[in-house]
C-alpha positions in Angstrom: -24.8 37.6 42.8 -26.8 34.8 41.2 -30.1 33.4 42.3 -29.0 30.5 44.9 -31.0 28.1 42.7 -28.2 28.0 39.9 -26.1 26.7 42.1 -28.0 22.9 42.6 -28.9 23.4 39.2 -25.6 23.6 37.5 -24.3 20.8 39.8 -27.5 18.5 38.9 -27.4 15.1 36.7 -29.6 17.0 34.3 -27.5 20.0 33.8 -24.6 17.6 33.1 -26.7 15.6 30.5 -27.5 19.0 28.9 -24.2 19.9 28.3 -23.4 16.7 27.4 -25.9 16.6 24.4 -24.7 20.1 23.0 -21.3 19.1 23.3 -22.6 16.2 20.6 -22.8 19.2 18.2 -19.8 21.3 18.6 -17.8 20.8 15.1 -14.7 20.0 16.2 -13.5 18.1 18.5 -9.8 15.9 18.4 -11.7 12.6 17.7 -13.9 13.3 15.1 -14.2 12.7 11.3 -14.5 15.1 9.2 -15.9 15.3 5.3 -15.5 18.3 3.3 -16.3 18.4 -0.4 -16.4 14.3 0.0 -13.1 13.8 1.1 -12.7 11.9 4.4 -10.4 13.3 7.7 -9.5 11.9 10.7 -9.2 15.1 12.6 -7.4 12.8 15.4 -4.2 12.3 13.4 -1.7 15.4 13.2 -1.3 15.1 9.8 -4.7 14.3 8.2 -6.1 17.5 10.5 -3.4 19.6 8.7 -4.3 18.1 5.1 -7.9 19.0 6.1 -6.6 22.7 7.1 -5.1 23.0 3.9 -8.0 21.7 1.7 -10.1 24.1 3.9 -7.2 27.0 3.2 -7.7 26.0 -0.5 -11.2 26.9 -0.8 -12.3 30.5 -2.5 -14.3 32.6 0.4 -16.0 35.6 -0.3 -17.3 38.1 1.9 -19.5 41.1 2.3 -17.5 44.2 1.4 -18.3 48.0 2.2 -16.8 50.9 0.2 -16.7 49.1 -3.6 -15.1 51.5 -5.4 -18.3 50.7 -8.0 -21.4 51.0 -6.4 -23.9 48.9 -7.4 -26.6 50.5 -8.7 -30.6 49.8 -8.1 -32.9 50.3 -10.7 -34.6 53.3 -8.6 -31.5 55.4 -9.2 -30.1 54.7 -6.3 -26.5 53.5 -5.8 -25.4 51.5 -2.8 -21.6 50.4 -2.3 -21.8 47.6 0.5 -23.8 44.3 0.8 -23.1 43.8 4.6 -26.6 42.6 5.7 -28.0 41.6 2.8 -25.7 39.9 0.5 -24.7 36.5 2.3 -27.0 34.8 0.1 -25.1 35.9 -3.0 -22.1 35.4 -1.6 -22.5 32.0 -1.1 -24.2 31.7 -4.5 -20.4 32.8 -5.9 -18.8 30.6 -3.7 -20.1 27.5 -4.7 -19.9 28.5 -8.4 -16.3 29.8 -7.8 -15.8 25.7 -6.4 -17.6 24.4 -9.5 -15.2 26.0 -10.9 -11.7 24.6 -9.3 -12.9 21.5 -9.4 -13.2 21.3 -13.3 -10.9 23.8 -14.2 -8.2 23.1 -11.3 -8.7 19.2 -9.7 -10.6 18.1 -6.6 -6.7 17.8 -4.7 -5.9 21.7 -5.9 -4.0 23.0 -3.2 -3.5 26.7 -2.8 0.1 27.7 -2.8 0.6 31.9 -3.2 4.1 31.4 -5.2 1.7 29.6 -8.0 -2.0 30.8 -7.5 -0.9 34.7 -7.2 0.7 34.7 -10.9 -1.5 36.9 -13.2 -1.5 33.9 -15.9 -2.8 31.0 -12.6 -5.7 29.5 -13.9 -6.5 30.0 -9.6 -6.5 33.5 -11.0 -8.9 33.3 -13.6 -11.2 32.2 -11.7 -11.3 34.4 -8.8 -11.4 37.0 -11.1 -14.8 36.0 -12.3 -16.1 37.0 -9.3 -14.3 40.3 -8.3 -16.8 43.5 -7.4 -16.9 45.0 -10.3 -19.4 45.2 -13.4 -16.9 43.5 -15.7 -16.7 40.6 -13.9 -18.8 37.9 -15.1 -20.4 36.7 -11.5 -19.6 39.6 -9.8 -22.1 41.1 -7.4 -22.9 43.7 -9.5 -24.1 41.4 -12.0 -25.9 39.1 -10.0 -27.7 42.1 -8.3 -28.6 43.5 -12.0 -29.7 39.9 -13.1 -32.1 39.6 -9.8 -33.9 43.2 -11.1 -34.3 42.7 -14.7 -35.7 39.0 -14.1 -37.4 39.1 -10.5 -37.8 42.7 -9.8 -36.1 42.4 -6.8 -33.6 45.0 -5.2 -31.0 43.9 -2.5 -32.2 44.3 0.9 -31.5 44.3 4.4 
């Protein structure tokens, strides 16, 4: 059972405030605007929150990944073939250059739509193959990784 302070406590004035002022922060809620890559939403209206969805659908995400089929390989010999833990910083390094980019290469109102995008000759295509895990691939973890150890001496790490 809990302590029979909680009780008054969660009922108080100052509780409520609390949870008021966190509320402030939450990102979504049905009245608010929302900007994303400078475009303006009114997440209010039905149609402008599914216009925002769709830009936000549109947007290249990369994760972490386990079990590359190319490890990456350190300059101590050893090979590792997952960046879970230690690669978010990279990853978002590739997705803001993977935005740079749509944006020149693709528009600012590029919309992602599979029938188009998935076609081997989509220019959605070329780009995303910029970044796939393997050592071909110009920004591809593996060369970011080797870049960081020939310039900074540093190895990934959790």
């Amino acid at each position: 059972d809990s302590h029979p302070c909680w009780g008054a406590w969660l009922d108080s004035a100052m509780f409520q405030r609390l949870v008021d002022e966190v509320f402030k922060w939450f990102p979504w809620t049905p009245t608010m605007q929302v900007v994303m890559l400078s475009v303006d939403y009114d997440t209010a209206d039905e149609e402008q929150r599914e216009k925002f969805l769709e830009d936000f659908r549109s947007r290249i995400q990369l994760t972490y990944r386990s079990g590359m089929s190319t490890p990456l390989k350190l300059v101590g010999g050893k090979e590792i073939d997952s960046d879970a833990g230690w690669g978010c910083m990279l990853r978002v390094t590739q997705m803001m250059l993977a935005q740079c980019f749509v944006d020149l290469a693709l528009g600012r109102a590029w919309r992602y739509q599979e029938c188009k995008d998935l076609v081997a000759t989509s220019g959605y295509m070329d780009i995303v193959s910029c970044f796939l895990d393997t050592p071909k691939a110009p920004f591809s973890l593996h060369r970011l990784v080797d870049a960081g150890q020939r310039l900074c001496g540093k190895e990934p790490s959790a």
